[in-house]
C-alpha positions in Angstrom: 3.8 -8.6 -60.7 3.2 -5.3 -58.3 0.4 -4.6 -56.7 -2.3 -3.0 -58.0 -2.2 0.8 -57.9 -5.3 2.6 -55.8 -7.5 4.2 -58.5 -7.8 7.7 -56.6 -5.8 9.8 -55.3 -7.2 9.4 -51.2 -3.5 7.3 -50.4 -1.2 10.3 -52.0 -2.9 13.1 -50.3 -3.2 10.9 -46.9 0.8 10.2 -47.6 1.1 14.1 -47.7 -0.5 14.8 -44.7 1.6 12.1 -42.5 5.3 13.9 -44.6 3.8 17.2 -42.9 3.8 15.7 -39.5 7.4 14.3 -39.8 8.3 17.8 -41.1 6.3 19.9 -37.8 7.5 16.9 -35.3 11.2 17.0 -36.6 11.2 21.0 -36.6 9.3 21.1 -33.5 11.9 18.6 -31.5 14.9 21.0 -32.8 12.3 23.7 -31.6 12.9 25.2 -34.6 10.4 28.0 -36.0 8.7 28.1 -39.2 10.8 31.7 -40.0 13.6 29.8 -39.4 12.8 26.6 -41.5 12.0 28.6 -44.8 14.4 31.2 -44.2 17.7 28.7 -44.0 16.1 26.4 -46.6 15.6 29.1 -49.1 11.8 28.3 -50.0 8.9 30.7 -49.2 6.6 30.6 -46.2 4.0 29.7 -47.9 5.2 26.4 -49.4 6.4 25.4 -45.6 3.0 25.9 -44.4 1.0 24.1 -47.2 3.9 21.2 -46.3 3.5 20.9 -42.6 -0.6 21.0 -43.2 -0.5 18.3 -46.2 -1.6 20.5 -48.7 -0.3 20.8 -51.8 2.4 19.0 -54.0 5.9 19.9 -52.7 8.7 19.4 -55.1 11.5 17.4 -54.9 13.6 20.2 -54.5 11.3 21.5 -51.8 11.4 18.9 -49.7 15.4 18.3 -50.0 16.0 21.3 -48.9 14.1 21.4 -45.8 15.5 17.5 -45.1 19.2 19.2 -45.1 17.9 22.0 -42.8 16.4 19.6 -40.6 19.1 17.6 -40.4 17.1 14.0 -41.4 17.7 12.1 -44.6 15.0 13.0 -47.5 13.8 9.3 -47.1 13.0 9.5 -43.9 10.6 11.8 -44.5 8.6 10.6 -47.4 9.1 6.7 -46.6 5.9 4.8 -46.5 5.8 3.4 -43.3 6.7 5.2 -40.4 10.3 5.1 -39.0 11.3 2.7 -36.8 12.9 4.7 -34.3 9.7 5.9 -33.5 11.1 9.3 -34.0 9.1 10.9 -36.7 12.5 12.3 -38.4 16.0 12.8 -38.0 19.6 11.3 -36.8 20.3 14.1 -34.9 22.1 17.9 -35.4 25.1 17.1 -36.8 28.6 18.9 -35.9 27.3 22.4 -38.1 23.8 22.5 -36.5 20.7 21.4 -38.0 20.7 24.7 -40.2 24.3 25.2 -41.0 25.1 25.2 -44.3 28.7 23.6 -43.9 28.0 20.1 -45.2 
């Protein structure tokens, strides 16, 4: 039988916050910009910034697309526990760049 679910919502937002820190630490090590995050990932500044502080609720589609623009696998970024690399996100710019659009 699983686990029994918290009652509030303290492990969601707490989950939020340490998906925003993947997401600044991943951009940040491609010394990417914000402007160039939201701009290649098609979402709005806004929803980047509410993302990198933990705010908010991103969706799915949100959060896909700035996984492909910074080059790490969605899962890697909204996994439980953190990655065993100890690198908070990402396998690397692949051959197009970590914002190409060629994949």
């Amino acid at each position: 039988m699983p686990a029994a679910l918290p009652d509030d919502d303290d492990w969601i937002r707490a989950h939020f916050r340490t998906i925003g820190r993947r997401v600044v630490a991943r951009r940040t090590r491609l010394k990417l910009t914000q402007e160039t995050v939201f701009l290649a990932a098609g979402v709005d500044r806004r929803s980047l910034q509410t993302l990198e502080a933990g705010e908010g609720n991103p969706t799915l589609a949100t959060l896909m697309r700035i996984a492909r623009v910074l080059d790490v696998p969605l899962e890697q970024l909204v996994q439980e526990r953190p990655p065993s690399t100890g690198d908070e996100g990402g396998r690397g710019p692949s051959a197009t760049g970590p914002v190409g659009k060629g994949r």
